[in-house]
Backbone as a printed PyTorch tensor [residue, N CA C, xyz], in Angstrom:
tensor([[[-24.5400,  29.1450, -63.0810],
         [-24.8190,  28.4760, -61.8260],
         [-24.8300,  29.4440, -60.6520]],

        [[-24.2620,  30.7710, -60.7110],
         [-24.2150,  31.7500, -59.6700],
         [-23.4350,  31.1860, -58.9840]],

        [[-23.7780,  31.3630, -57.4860],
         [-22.7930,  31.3690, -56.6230],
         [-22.4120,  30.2510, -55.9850]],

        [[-23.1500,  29.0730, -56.5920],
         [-23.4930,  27.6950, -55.4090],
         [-22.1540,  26.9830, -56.5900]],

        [[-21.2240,  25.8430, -56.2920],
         [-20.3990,  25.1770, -56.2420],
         [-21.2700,  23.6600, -56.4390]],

        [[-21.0360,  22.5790, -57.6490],
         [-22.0320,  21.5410, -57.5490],
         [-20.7710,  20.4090, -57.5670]],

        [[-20.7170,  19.1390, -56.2350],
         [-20.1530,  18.5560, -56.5630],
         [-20.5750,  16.8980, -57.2080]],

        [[-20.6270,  16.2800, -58.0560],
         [-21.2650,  15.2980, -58.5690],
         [-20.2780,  13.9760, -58.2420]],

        [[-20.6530,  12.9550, -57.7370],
         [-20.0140,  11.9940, -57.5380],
         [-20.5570,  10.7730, -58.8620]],

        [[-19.3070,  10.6180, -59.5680],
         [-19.5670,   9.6810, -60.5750],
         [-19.7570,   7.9350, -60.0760]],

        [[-20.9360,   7.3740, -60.6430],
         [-20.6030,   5.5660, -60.2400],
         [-20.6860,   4.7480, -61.8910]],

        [[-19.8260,   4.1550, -62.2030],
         [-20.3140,   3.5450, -63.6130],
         [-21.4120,   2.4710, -63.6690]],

        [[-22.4220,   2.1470, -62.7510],
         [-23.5350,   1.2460, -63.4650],
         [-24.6860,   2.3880, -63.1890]],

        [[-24.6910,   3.1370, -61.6720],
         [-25.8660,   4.0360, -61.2670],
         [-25.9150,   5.3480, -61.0800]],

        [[-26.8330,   5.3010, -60.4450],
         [-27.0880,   7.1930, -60.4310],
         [-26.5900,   7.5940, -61.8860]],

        [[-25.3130,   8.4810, -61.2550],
         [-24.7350,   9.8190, -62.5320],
         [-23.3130,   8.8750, -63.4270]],

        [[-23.8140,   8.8660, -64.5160],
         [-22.9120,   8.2670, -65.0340],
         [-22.2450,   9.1560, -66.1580]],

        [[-20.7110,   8.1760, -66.3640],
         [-20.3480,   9.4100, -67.2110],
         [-21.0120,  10.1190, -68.0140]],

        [[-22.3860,   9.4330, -69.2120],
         [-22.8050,  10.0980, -69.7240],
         [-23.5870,  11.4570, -69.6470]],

        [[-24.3420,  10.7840, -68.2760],
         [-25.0600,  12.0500, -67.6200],
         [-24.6650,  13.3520, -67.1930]],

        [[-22.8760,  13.4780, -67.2720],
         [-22.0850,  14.1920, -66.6260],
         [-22.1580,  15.6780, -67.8290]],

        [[-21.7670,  14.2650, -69.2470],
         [-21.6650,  14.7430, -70.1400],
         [-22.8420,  15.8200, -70.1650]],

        [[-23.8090,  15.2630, -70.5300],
         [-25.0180,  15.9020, -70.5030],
         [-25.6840,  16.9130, -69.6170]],

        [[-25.0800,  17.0280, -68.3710],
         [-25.2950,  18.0030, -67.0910],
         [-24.0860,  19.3540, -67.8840]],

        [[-23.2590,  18.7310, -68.3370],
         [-22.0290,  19.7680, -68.7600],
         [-22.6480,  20.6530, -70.0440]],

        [[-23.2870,  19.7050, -71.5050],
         [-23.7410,  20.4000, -71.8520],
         [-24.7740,  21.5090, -71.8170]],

        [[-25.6480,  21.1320, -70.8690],
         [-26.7420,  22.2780, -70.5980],
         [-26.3000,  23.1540, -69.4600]],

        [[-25.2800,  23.0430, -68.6240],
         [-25.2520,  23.9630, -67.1510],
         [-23.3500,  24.8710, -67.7700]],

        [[-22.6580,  23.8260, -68.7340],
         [-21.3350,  24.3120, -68.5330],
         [-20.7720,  23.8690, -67.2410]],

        [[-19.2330,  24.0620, -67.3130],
         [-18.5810,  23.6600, -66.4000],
         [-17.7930,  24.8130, -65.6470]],

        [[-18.6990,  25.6380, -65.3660],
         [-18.4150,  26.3850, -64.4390],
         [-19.0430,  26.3350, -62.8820]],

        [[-18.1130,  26.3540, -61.6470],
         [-18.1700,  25.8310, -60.5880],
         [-18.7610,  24.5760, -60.3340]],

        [[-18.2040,  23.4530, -61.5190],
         [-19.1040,  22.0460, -61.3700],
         [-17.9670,  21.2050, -61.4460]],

        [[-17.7860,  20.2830, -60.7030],
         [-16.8930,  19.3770, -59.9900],
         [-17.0390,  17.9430, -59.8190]],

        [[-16.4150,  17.0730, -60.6180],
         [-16.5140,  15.5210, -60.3530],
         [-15.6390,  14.7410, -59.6050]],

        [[-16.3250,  13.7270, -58.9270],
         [-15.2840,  12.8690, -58.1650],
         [-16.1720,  11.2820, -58.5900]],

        [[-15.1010,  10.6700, -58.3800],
         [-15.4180,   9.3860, -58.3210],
         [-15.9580,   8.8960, -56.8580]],

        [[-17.0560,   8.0330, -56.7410],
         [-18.0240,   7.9730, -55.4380],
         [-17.2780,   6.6060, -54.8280]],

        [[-17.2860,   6.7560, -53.6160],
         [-17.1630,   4.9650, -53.3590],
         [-17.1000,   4.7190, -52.1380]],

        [[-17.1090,   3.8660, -51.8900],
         [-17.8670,   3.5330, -50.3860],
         [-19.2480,   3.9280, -50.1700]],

        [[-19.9530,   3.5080, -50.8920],
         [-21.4450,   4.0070, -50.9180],
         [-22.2380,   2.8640, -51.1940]],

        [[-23.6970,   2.9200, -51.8210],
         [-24.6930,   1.9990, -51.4600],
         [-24.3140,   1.0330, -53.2890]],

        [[-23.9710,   1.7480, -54.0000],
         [-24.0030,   1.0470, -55.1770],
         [-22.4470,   1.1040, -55.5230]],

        [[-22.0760,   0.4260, -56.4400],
         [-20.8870,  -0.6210, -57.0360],
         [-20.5200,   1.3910, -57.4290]],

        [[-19.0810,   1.1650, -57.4200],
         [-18.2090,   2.3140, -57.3300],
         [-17.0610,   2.0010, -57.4630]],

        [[-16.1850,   3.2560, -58.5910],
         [-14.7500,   2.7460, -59.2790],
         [-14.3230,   4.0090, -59.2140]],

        [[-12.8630,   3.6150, -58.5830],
         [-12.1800,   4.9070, -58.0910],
         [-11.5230,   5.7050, -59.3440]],

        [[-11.5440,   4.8760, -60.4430],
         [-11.1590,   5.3550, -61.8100],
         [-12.6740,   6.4040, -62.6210]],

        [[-13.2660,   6.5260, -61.7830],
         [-14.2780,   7.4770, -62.4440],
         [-14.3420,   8.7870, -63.1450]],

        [[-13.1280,   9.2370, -62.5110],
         [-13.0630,  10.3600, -62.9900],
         [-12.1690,  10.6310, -64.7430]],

        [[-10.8960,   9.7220, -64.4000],
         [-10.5810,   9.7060, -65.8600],
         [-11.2680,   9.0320, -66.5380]],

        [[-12.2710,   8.2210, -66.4920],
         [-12.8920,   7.1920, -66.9460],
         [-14.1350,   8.4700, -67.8010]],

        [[-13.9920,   9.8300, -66.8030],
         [-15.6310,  10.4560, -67.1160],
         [-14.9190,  11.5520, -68.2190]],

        [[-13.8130,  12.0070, -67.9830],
         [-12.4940,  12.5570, -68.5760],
         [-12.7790,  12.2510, -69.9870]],

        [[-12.5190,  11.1040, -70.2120],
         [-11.8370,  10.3430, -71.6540],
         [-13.3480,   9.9090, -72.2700]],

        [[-14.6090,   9.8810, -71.5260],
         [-15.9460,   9.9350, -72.5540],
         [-16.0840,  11.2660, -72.6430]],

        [[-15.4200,  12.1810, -72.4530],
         [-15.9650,  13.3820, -72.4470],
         [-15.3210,  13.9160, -73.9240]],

        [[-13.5170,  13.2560, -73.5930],
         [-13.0690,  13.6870, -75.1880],
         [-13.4960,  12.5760, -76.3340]],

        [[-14.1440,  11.5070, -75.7910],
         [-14.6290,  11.2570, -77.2310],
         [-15.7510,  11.2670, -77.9350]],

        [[-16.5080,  12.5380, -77.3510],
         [-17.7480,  12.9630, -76.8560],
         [-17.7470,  14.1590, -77.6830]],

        [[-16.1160,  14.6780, -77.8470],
         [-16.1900,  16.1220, -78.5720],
         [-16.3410,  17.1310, -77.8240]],

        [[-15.8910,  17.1430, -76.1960],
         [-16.5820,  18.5260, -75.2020],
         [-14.9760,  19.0000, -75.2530]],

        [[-15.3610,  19.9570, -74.6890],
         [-14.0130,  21.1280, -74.9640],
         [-12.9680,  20.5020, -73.8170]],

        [[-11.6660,  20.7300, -74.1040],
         [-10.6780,  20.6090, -73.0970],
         [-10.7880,  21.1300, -71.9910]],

        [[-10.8020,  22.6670, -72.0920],
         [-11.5400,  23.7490, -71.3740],
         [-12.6340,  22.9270, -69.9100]],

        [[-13.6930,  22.3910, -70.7070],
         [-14.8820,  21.9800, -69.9490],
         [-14.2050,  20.6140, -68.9210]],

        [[-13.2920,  20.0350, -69.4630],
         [-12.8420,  18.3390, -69.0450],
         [-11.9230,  19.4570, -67.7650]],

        [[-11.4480,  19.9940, -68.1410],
         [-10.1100,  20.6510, -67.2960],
         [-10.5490,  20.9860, -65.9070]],

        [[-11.8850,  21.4870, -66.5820],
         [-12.1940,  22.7680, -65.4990],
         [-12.9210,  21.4290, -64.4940]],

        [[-14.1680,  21.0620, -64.9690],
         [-14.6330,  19.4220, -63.7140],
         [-13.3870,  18.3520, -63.2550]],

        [[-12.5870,  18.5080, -63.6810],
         [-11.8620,  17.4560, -63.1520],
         [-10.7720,  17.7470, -62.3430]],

        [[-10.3440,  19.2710, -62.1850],
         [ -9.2990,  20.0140, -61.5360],
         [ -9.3010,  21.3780, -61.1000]],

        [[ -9.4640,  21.4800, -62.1090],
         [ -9.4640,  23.2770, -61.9170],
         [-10.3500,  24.2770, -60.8170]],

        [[-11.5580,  23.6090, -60.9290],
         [-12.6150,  23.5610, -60.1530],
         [-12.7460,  23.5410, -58.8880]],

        [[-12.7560,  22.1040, -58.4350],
         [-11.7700,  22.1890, -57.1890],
         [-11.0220,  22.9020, -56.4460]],

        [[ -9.4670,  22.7260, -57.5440],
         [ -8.5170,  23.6470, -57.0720],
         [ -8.9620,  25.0250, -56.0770]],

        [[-10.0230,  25.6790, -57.6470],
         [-10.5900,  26.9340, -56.9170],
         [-10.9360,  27.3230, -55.8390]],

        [[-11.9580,  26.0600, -55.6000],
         [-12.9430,  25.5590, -54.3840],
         [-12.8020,  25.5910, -53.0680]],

        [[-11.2360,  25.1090, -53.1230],
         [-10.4890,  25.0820, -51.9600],
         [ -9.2550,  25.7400, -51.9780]],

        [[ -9.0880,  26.8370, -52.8580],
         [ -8.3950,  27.6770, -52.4440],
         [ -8.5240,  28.6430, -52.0810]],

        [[-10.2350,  29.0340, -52.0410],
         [-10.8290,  29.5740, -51.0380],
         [-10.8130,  30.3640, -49.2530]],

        [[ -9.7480,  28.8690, -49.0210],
         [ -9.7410,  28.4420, -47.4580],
         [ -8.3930,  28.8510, -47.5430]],

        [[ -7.7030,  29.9580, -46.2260],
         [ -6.7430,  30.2830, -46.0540],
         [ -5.9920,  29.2500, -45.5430]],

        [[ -6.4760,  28.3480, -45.2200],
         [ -5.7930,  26.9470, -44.6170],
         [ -5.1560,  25.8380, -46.0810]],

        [[ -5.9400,  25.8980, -47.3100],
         [ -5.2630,  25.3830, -48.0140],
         [ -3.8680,  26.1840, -48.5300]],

        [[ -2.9370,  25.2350, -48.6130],
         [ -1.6020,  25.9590, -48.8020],
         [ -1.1680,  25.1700, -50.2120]],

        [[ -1.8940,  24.4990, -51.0350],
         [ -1.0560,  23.6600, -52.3120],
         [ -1.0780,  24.0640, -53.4010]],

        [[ -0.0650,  24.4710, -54.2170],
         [  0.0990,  25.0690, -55.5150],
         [  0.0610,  23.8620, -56.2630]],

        [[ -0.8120,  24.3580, -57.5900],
         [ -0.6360,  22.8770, -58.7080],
         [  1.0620,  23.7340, -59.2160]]])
């Protein structure tokens, strides 16, 4: 992905759904790629999206590694960037 950071907002009926996540993960990897659950937006949205995208992912067979890295790790990075973030996991 180089240098750009992708963040994907999950919705379970539209747009990017878990599966698609899946499928963005297998062809790009989960390096600098980042999920959140979407909401407050134009279509139906569940704040459980993310473990929801998590747990199709392990029964999907994708690496721990890959679940770890979009759902935390990623992030983490993202914004630890910024000398202003101060939070240790």
């Amino acid at each position: 992905m180089g240098g750009a950071w992708a963040g994907l907002s999950v919705y379970p009926v539209t747009k990017l759904s878990p599966k698609r996540v899946i499928d963005i993960v297998s062809i790009f990897g989960s390096e600098k790629l980042m999920v959140n659950s979407a909401r407050n937006d134009w279509g139906v949205s569940d704040p459980l999206s993310v473990p929801l995208t998590a747990r199709e992912m392990r029964k999907n067979c994708c690496k721990v590694k890959d679940i770890e890295n979009i759902t935390f790790y990623n992030a983490y990075e993202f914004y630890r960037q910024s000398k202003n973030f101060t939070w240790t996991p």
